[in-house]
C-alpha positions as CSV (number, residue, x, y, z in Angstrom):
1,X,-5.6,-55.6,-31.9
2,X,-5.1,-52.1,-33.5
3,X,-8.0,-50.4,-31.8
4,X,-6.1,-52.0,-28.1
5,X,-2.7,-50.1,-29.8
6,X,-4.9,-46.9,-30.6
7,X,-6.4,-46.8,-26.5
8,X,-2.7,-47.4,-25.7
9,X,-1.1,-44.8,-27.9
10,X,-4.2,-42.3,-26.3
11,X,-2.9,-42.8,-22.5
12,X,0.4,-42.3,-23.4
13,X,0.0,-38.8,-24.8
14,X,-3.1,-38.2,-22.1
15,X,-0.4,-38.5,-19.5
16,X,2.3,-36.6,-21.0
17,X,0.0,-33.7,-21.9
18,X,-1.1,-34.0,-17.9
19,X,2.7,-33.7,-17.1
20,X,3.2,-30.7,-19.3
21,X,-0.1,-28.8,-17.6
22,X,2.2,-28.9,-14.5
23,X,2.6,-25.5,-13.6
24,X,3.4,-23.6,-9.9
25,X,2.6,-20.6,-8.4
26,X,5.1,-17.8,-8.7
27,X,6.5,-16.3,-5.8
28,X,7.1,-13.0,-7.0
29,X,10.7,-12.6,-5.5
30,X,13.0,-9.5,-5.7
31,X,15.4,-7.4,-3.4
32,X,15.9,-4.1,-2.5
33,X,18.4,-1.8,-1.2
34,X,17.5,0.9,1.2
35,X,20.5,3.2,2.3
36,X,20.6,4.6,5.7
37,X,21.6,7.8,7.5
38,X,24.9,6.0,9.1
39,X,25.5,4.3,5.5
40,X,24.3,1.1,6.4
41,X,22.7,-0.7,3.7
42,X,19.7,-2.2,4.8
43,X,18.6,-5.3,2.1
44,X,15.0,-6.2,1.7
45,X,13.9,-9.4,0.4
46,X,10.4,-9.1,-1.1
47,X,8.0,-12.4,-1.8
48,X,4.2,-12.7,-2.4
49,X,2.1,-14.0,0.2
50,X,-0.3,-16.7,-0.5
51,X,-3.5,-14.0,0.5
52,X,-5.1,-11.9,-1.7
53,X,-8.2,-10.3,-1.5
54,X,-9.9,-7.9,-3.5
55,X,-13.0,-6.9,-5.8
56,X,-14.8,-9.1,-8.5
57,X,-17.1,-7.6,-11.1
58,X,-18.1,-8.2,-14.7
59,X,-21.2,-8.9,-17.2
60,X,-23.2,-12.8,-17.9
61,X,-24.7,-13.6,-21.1
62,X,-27.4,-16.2,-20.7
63,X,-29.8,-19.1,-21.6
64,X,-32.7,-20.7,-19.7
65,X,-34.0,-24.1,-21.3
66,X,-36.6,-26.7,-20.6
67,X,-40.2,-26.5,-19.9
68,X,-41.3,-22.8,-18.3
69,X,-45.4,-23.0,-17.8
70,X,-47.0,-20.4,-16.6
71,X,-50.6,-19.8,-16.6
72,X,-53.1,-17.6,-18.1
73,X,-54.6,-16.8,-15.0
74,X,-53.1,-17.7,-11.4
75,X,-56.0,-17.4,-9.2
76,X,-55.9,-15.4,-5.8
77,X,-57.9,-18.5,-4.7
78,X,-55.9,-21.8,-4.5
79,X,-58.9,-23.8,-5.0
80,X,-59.6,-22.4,-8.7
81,X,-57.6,-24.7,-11.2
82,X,-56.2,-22.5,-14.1
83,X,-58.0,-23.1,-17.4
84,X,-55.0,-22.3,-19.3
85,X,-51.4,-23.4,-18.9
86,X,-48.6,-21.3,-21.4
87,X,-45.4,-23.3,-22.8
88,X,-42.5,-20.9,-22.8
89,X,-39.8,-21.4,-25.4
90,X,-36.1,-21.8,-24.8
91,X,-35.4,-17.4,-23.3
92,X,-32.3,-15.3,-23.7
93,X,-30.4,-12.6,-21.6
94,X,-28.0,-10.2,-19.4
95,X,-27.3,-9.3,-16.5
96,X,-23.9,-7.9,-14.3
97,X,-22.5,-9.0,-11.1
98,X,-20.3,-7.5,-8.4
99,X,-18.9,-9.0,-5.2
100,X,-15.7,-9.3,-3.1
101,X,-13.2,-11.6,-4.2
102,X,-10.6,-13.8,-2.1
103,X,-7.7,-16.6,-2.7
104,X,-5.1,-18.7,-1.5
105,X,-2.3,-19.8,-3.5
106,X,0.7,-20.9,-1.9
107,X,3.8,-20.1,-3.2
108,X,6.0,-23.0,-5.6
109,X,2.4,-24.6,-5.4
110,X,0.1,-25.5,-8.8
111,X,-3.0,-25.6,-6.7
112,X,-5.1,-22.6,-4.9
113,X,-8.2,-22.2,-3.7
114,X,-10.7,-19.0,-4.6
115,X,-13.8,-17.6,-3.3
116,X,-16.1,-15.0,-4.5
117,X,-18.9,-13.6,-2.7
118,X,-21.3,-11.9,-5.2
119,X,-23.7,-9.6,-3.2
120,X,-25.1,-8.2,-6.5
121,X,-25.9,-11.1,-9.3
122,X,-28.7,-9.7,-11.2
123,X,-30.1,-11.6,-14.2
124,X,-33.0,-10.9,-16.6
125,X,-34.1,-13.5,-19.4
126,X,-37.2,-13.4,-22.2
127,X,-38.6,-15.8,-24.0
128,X,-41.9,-16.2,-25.8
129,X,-44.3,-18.6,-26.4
130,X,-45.9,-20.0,-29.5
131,X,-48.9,-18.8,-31.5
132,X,-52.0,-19.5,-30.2
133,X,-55.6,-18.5,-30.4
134,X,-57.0,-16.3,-27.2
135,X,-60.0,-17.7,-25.6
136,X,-61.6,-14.4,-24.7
137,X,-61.8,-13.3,-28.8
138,X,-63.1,-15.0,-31.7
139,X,-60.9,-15.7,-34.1
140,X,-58.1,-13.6,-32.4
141,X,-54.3,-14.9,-32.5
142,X,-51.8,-14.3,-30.3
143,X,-48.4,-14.7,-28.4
144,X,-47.2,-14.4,-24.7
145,X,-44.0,-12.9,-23.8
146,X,-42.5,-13.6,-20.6
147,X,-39.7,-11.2,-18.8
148,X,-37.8,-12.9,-15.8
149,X,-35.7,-10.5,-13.3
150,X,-34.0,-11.9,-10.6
151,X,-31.3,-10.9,-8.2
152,X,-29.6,-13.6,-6.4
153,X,-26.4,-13.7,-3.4
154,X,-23.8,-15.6,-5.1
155,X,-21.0,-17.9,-3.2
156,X,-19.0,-19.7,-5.4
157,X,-15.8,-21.3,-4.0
158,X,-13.0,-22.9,-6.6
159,X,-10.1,-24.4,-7.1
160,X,-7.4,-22.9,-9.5
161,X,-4.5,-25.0,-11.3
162,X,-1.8,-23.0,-12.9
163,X,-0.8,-23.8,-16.7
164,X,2.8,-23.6,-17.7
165,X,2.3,-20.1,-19.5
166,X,3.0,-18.2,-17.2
167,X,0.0,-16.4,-14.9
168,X,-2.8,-18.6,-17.1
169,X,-4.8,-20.1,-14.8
170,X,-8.1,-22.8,-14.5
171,X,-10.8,-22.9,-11.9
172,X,-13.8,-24.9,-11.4
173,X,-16.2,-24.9,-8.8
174,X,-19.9,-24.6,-7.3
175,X,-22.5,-22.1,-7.0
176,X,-24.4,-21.7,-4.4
177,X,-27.6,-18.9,-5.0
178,X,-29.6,-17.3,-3.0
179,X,-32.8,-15.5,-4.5
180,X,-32.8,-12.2,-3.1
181,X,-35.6,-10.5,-5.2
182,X,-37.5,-11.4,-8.4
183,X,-40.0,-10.2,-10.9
184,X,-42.2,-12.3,-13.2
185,X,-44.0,-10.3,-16.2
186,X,-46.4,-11.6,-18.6
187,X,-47.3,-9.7,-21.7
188,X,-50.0,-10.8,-24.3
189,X,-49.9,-9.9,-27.9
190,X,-52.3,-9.9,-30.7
191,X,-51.7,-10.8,-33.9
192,X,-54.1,-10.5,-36.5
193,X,-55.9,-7.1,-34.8
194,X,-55.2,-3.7,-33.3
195,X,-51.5,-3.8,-31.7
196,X,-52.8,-4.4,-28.5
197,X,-50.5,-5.4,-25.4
198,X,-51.6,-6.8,-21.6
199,X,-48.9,-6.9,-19.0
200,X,-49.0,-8.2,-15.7
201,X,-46.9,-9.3,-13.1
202,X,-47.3,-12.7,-12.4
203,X,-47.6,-14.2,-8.7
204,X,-45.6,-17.3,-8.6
205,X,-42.2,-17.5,-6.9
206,X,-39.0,-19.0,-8.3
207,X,-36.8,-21.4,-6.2
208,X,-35.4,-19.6,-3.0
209,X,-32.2,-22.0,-3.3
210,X,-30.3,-23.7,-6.7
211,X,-26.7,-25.0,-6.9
212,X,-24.6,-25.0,-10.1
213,X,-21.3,-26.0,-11.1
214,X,-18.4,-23.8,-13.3
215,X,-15.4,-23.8,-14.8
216,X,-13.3,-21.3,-16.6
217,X,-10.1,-20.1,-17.2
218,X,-8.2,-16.5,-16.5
219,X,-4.9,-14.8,-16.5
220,X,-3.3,-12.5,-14.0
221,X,-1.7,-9.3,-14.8
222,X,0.3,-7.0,-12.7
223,X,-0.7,-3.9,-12.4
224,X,0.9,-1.7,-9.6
225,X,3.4,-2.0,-6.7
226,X,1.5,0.3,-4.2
227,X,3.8,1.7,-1.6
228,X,7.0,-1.2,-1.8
229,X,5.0,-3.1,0.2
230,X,1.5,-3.8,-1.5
231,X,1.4,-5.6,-4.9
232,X,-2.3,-5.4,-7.4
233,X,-2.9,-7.7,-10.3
234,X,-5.8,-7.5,-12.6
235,X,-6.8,-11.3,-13.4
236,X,-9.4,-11.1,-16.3
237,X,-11.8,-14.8,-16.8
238,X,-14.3,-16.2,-18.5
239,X,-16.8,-19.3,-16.6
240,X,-19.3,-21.4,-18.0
241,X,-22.3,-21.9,-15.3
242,X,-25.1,-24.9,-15.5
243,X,-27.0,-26.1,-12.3
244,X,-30.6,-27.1,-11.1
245,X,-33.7,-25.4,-11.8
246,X,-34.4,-21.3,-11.0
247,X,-38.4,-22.2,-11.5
248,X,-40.4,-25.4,-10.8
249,X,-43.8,-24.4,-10.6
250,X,-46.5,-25.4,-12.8
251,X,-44.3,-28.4,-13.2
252,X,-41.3,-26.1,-14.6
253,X,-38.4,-27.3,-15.2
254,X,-36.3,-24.2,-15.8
255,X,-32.0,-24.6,-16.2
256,X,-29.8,-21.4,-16.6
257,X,-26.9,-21.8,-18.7
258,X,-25.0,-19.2,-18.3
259,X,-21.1,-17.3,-19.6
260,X,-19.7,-15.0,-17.1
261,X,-17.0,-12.2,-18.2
262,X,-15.2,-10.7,-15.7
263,X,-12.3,-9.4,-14.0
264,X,-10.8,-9.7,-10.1
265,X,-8.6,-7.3,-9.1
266,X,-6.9,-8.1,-6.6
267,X,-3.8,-7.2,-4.0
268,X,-1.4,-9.0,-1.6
269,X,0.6,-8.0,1.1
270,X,4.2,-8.6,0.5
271,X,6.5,-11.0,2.6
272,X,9.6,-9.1,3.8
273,X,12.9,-10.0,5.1
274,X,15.7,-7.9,5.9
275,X,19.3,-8.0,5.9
276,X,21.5,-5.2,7.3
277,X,24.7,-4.3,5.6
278,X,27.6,-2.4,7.6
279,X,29.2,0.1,5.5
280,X,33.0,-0.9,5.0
281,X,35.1,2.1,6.3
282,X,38.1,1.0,5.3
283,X,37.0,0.7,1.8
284,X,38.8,2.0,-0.8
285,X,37.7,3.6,-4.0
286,X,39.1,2.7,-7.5
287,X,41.4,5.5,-8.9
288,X,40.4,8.1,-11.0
289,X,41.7,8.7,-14.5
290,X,41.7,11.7,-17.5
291,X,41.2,11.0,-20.8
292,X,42.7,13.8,-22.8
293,X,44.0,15.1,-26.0
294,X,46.7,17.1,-27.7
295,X,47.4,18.7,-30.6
296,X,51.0,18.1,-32.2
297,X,52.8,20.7,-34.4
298,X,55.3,18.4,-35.7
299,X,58.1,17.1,-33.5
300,X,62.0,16.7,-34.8
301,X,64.3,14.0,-33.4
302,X,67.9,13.6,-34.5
303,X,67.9,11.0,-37.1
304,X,63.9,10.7,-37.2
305,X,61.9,12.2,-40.1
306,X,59.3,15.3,-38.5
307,X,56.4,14.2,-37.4
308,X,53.3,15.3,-39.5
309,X,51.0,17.7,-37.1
310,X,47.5,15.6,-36.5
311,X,45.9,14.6,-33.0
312,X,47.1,12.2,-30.9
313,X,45.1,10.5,-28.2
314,X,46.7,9.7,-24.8
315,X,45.1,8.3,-21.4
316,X,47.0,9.7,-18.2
317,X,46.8,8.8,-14.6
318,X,47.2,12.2,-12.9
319,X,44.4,15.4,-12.5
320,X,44.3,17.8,-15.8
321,X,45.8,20.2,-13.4
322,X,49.4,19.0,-14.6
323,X,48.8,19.7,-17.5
324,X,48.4,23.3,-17.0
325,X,51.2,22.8,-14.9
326,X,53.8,21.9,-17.7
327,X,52.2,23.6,-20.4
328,X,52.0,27.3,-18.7
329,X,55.0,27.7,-16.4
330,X,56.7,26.1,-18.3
331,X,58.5,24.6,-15.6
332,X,59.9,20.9,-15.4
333,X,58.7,18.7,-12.4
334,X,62.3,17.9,-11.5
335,X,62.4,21.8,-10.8
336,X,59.7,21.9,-8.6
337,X,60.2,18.8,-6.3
338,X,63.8,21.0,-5.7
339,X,61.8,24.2,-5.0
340,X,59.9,22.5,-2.3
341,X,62.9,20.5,-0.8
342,X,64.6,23.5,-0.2
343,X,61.2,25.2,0.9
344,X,60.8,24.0,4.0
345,X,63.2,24.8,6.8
346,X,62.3,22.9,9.8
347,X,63.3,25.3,13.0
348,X,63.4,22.3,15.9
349,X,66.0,24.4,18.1
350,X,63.1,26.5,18.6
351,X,60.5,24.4,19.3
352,X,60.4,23.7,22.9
353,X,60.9,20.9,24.8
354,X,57.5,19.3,25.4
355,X,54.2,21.2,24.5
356,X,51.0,21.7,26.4
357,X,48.5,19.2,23.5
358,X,44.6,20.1,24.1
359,X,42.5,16.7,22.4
360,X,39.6,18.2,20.7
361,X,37.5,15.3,19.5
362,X,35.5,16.0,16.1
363,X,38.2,18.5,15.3
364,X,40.3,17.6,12.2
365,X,44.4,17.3,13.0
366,X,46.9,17.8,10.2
367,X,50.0,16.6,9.4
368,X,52.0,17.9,6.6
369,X,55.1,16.6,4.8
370,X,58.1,18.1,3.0
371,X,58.4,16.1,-0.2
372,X,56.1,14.3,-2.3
373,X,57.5,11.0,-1.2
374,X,58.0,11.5,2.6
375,X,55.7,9.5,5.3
376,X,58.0,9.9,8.2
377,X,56.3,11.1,11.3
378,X,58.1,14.3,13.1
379,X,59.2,14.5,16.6
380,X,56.4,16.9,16.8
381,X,53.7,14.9,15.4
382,X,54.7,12.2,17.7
383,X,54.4,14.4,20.8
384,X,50.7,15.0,19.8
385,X,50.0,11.1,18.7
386,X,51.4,9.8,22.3
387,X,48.9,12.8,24.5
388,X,46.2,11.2,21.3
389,X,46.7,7.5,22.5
390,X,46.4,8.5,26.6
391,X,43.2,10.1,25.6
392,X,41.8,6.8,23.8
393,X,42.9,4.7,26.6
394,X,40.7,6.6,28.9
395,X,37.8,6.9,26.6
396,X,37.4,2.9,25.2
397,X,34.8,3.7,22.9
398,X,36.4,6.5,20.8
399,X,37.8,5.2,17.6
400,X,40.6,7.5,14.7
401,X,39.5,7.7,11.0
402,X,43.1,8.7,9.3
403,X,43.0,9.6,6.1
404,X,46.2,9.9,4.0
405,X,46.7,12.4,1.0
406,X,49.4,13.0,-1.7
407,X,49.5,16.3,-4.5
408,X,50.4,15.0,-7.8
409,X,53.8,14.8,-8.2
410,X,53.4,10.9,-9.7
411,X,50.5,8.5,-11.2
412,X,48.0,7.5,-9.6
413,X,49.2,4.6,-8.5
414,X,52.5,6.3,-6.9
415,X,50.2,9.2,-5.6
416,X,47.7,6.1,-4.2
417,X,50.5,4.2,-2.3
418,X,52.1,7.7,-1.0
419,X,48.7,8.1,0.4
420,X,47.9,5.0,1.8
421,X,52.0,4.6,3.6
422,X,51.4,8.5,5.2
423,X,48.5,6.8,7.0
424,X,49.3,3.4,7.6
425,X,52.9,5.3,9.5
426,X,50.5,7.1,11.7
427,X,48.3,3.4,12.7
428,X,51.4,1.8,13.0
429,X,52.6,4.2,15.8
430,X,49.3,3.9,17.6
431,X,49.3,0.4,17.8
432,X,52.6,0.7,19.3
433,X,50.9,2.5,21.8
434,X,48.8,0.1,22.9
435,X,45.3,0.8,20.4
436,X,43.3,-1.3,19.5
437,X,44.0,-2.3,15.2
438,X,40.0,-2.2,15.0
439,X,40.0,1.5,16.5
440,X,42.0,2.9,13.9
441,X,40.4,3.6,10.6
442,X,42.5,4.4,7.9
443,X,42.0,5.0,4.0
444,X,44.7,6.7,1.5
445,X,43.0,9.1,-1.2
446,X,45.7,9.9,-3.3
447,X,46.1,13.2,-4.8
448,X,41.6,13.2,-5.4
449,X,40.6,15.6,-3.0
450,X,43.4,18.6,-3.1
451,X,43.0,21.5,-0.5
452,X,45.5,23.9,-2.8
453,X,46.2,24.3,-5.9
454,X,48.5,21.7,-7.3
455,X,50.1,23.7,-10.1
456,X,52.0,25.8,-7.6
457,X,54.8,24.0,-4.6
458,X,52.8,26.0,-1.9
459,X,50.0,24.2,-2.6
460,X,51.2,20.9,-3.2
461,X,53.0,20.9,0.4
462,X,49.4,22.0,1.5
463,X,47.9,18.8,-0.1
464,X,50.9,16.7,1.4
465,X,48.9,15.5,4.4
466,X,47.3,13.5,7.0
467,X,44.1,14.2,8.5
468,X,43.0,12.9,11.8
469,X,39.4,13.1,13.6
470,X,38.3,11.2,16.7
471,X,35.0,9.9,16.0
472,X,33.1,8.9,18.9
C-alpha cells in the first residue's frame, strides 16, 4: 500500500515539474520612431523571425570503448591469416569541429527545430594495449600504442525545447557521419631493452557510415543589433554524443562517446511593420515658464514690522525680459500700455479707397495691433483677407498656416489666449468667406518667439501680431 502512495506521489510531482519546464520562444518585440523630412513620424514595429542561420564551431573531448583488434601484421595478401591479433584498451582524445548552423523556432512557440552541418569534424583518440612478450625477441617485453585520426562530414538535426529561464534551451537529436579521411598508426614499444619504437600506418579502414544520438543543453545571448534591421546572438552548448561502431574490423567493436563544447552564433532578419504618424499642425506647445530669484533689502508696510533682507524664491509666468523691464526703467506697466495707446495714430482718411493687393504665396503677411489686448481685424487687413480668399478659391489645393503672437504685457496664460483669439479672428473671417475650416491652420504662440525687444512699446507693438503664409 505505501510503495502504490510513493508511485502516486512520484507522478504527481513528475507532471507538475513537466508543467513548470513549459517555456516559449520569445519574440523579441520593440518599436521605433523614425522622423521624417515633412515631420511625419514614421513607427516601426520590430519582431524576430523564426530563421536564423549562422556559424557553429567548438572543441570535443572523447572516449572510444569496447574491443579494438588490430593485428601485428596485416598482410598485402588476403590469403595470409595474421599470426597475431592486439587487444586495444579503452583510448582517449580531442578534436575541433566547424560547420554552418541553421534553426527554426517559431515565435510564442516552446518547440524548434536545429540543424548543423559540420564540414570539419576531426577527431583523434590513443589507446594502448597491454604488456606482452614480442615474438621476434627472446625474452623481450613490450606494448603497442595505437593513434586513430579521423575526419568525418557531420549532419546532426535537433529539436530544441525552451526552459522557463529565459533563453536556456535543450536539444536532442541524431548524427549522421560521414568518414571523410582517416589514419591508423601503430607503434611498438620495448620494455625491458634499448628505448626502441616501430611505427606504421596500418591498412585497415574504419566504417564509411555510423549514426549516433545527442542531447545537450545551451543558452542564447544577444550580442549585436546590426544595422536596425539584423539581430546576432551568441548561443554557447554543451552535447553528449554515443552511437554505433567507428571500426569493426578484426571483429572490433569500437563506440565513441563523446562531449562537444561549443558555440552557434547566429543572426535573424527582423520582422517589420510600419505605421505612419501625420504630424499634428495645429498642435500646441505647453507654455514656457522662469524660475527666478530676488534679493530683498528689507520692505516696510504701514503697521507691519520690516522685513529681514534674505532671498526669496518666486516662479513667474512671463520672459525674464520684464524683469529688466521694471527693474531698469523704472517704469510701471500701466505707463507703458498708455504710451502705446496713444502711440499709434491710425490715418484712414488717407488711405485710399480700395488698394491694388498682389498674393505672393510663401511670402509671410503681417498684421499688427495697437494694444496688448486688441484682436480686431482693420478695414485694411480685411481688404487683403477678401483678394486672400478669391485667390484660394481658384487654387483648391493651397491651404493658410496663421500664427497668432502677443508681447508680454500679461502671464502666460493672458499672453497664450491673446495669441490664440488674434488668429482664430483672422480663421473666422475666412470661413465667412467661403474656406474650407480644414484649409486654415492656425496656432497661437504667445509672447515665445518676440521679433523686438519687449522692454521698449516700439517693440512690443512689433511683437503684437499675426503672421500669414500660403503654403501650397
Amino acid at each position: 500500500m505505501n510503495f502504490i502512495k510513493v508511485v502516486k506521489y512520484s507522478i504527481v510531482i513528475l507532471v507538475m515539474s513537466l508543467a513548470n519546464l513549459y517555456s516559449q520562444a520569445p519574440s523579441g518585440a520593440f518599436t521605433t520612431y523614425e522622423i521624417q523630412e515633412n515631420l511625419d513620424t514614421v513607427k516601426v514595429h520590430r519582431q524576430l523571425s523564426p530563421w536564423w542561420f549562422g556559424v557553429t564551431g567548438g572543441a570535443t573531448l572523447g572516449m572510444s570503448f569496447n574491443s579494438l583488434k588490430i593485428p601485428d601484421i596485416i598482410p598485402e595478401n588476403g590469403d595470409v591469416i595474421p599470426t597475431k591479433i592486439i587487444d586495444f584498451n579503452t583510448g582517449y582524445g580531442s578534436g575541433y569541429f566547424l560547420g554552418l548552423y541553421g534553426e527554426y523556432l517559431p515565435i510564442d512557440e516552446m518547440w524548434g527545430v536545429t540543424l548543423r552541418i559540420n564540414f570539419l569534424d576531426y577527431r583523434n583518440t590513443e589507446s594502448e594495449s597491454d604488456e606482452m612478450h614480442d615474438n621476434y625477441a627472446i625474452d623481450s617485453i613490450c606494448t603497442y600504442k595505437n593513434t586513430n585520426k579521423f575526419n568525418y562530414l557531420n549532419i546532426a538535426p535537433s529539436v530544441r525545447y525552451n526552459l522557463t529561464i529565459p533563453n536556456l534551451f535543450l536539444f536532442v537529436g541524431a548524427d549522421l557521419e560521414f568518414n571523410l579521411s582517416h589514419e591508423i598508426l601503430k607503434r611498438k614499444k620495448y620494455k625491458n631493452s634499448a628505448d626502441i619504437n616501430h611505427d606504421k600506418i596500418v591498412k585497415m579502414d574504419p566504417n564509411g557510415f555510423r549514426a549516433a544520438v545527442h542531447f545537450g543543453v545551451g543558452y542564447d545571448i544577444f550580442a549585436a543589433d546590426i544595422n536596425n534591421a539584423v539581430r546576432a546572438y551568441i548561443a554557447p552548448f554543451a552535447s553528449l554524443h554515443i552511437g554505433t561502431k567507428e571500426i569493426s574490423a578484426y571483429e572490433s567493436s569500437r563506440i565513441p562517446f563523446m562531449l562537444k563544447m561549443g558555440a552557434n552564433v547566429k543572426f535573424n532578419i527582423d520582422e517589420k511593420h510600419f505605421d505612419t504618424i501625420p504630424v499634428n499642425r495645429e498642435h500646441l506647445e505647453a507654455p514656457q515658464y522662469i524660475a527666478s530669484y530676488r534679493k530683498e533689502t528689507g520692505v516696510n508696510f504701514p503697521g507691519v514690522t520690516k522685513l529681514q533682507p534674505g532671498i526669496s524664491g518666486m516662479l513667474r509666468e512671463v520672459p525674464e525680459e520684464e524683469i529688466i523691464d521694471a527693474e531698469l526703467t523704472g517704469k510701471s506697466e500701466k505707463e507703458e500700455i498708455k504710451a502705446e495707446q496713444t502711440e499709434r495714430v491710425t490715418k484712414s482718411a488717407d488711405e485710399p479707397k480700395k488698394r491694388n493687393i498682389t498674393i505672393n504665396p510663401g511670402a509671410t503677411k503681417i498684421f499688427y495691433y495697437p494694444t496688448s489686448e486688441s484682436s480686431t481685424i482693420t478695414k485694411v487687413n480685411k481688404e487683403y483677407l477678401d483678394a486672400l480668399a478669391e485667390y484660394l478659391q481658384k487654387n483648391p489645393r493651397a491651404t493658410l498656416r496663421i500664427t497668432g503672437h502677443s508681447d508680454n504685457a500679461g502671464s502666460t496664460v493672458q499672453n497664450q489666449e491673446r495669441s490664440e483669439k488674434r488668429a482664430t479672428a483672422v480663421v473666422q473671417y475666412m470661413m465667412k468667406k467661403g474656406i474650407a475650416r480644414r484649409r486654415l491652420l492656425d496656432r497661437g504662440r504667445g509672447a515665445l518667439e518676440p521679433v523686438a525687444d519687449n522692454t521698449t512699446a516700439t517693440g512690443r507693438s512689433k511683437n503684437r501680431r499675426v503672421e500669414i503664409q500660403i503654403v501650397r
